[in-house]
C-alpha positions in Angstrom: 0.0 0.0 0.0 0.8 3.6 0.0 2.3 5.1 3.5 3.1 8.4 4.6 4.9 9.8 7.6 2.5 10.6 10.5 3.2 12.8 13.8 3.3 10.7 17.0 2.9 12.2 20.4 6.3 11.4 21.3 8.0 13.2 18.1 8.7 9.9 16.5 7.6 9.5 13.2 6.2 6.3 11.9 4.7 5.4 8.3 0.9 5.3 8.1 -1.4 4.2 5.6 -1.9 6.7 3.3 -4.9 6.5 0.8 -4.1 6.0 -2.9 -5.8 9.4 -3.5 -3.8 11.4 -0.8 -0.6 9.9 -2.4 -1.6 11.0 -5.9 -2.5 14.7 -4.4 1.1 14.3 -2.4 2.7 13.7 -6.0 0.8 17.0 -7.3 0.8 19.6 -4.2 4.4 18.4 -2.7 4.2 19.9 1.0 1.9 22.3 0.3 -1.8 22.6 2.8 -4.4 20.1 1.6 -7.7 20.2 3.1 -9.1 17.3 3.8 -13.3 16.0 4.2 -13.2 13.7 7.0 -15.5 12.0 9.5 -15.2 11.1 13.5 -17.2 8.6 15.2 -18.6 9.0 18.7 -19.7 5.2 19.6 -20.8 4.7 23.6 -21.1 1.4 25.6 -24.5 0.5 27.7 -22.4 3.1 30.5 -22.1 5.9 28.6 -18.4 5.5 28.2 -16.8 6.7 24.5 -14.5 4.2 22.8 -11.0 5.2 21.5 -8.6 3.9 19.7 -4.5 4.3 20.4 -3.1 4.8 16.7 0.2 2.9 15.6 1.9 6.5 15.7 0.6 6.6 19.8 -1.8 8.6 20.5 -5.8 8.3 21.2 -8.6 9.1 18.6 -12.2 8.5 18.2 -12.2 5.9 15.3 -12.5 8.7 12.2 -10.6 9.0 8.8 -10.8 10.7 5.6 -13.4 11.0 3.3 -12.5 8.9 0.2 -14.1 10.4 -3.4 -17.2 9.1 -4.3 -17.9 8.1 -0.7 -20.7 9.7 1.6 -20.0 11.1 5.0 -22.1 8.3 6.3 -20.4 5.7 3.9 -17.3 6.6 5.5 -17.5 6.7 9.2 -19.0 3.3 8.9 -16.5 2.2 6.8 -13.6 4.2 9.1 -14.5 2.4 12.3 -15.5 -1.0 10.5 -11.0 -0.9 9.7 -10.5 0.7 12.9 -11.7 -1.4 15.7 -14.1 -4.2 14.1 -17.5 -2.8 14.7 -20.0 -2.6 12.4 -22.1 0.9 13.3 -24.8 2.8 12.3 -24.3 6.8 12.3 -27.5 7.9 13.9 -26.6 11.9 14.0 -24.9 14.1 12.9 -23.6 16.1 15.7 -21.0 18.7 14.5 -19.2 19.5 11.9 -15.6 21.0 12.9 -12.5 22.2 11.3 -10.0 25.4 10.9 -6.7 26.2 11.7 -7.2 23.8 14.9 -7.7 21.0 13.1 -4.6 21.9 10.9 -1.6 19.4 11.1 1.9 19.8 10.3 3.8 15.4 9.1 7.2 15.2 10.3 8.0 15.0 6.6 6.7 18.5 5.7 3.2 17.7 4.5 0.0 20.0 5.8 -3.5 19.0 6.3 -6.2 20.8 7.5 -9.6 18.9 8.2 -13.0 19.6 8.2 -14.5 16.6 10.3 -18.1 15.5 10.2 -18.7 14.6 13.6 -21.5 10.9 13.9 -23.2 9.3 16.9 -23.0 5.9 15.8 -24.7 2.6 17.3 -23.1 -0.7 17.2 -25.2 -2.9 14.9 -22.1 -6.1 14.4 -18.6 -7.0 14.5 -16.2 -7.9 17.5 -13.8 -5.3 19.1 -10.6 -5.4 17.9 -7.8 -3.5 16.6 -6.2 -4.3 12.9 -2.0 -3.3 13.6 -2.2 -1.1 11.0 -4.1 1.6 12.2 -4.3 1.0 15.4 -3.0 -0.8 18.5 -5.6 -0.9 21.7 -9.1 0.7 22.2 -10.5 2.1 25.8 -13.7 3.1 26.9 -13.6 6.4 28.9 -16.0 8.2 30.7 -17.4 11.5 28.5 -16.0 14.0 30.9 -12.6 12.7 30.2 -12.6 12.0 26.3 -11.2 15.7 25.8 -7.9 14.8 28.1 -7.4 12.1 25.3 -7.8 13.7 22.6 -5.0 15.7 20.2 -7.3 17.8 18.3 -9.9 19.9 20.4 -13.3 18.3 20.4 -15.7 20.3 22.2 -16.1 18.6 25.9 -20.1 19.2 24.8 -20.0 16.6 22.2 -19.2 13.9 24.5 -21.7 14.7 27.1 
């Protein structure tokens, strides 16, 4: 597959998958800012609790990704958490849609993204917990009032709630 550098929380870098689309806009744009549709999934547990997943590069995300062309926001957080952690889900709502210079994201190797993330509530409908090596390493379940703490970019503390 195709792999690009990606920022870990202790300033190693590490190759990620990087789609065959991102790679062909890499070959185009060089270094230069791409923004990026993408899509975050908020999926709770009969406690309330939010599942995360640790990425191979370290740190803690909700399961989310990018948006690949000719795929629906909908199509993709299904299919983002489905190679994430397992679970099959159903994205109830749509609960925010977030982005800016916030969500902006400077690789080790130069490269610039910026993403505008549709945020899902998702149900579990299938599948079995677990994490694929490529993407990701562990999953936890924390409390809502914690998520934030977690997180690298800032999700508001409300969405969790």
């Amino acid at each position: 597959g195709n792999f690009g550098w990606a920022a870990t929380c202790d300033g190693i870098k590490r190759l990620m998958p990087m789609s065959p689309y991102m790679s062909e806009i890499r070959t185009l744009v060089g270094h230069r800012l791409v923004l990026i549709p993408a899509v975050a999934a908020i999926i709770k547990d009969e406690a309330g609790r939010v599942l995360l997943v640790q990425t191979t590069g370290g740190h803690h995300s909700l399961p989310a990704g990018a948006i690949d062309p000719g795929e629906s926001p909908q199509q993709a957080v299904v299919r983002e958490t489905r190679e994430e952690t397992g679970l099959q889900v159903r994205p109830v709502r749509l609960l925010d849609a977030l982005g800016g210079e916030a969500f902006r994201i400077t690789y080790p190797g130069g490269d610039q993204v910026e993403a505008t993330v549709c945020v899902f509530a998702c149900e579990i409908i299938g599948g079995v917990l677990h994490c694929d090596g490529i993407e990701t390493v562990s999953h936890r379940w924390v409390a809502p009032e914690e998520v934030p703490h977690w997180l690298a970019l800032p999700y508001p503390a409300s969405l969790f709630l």
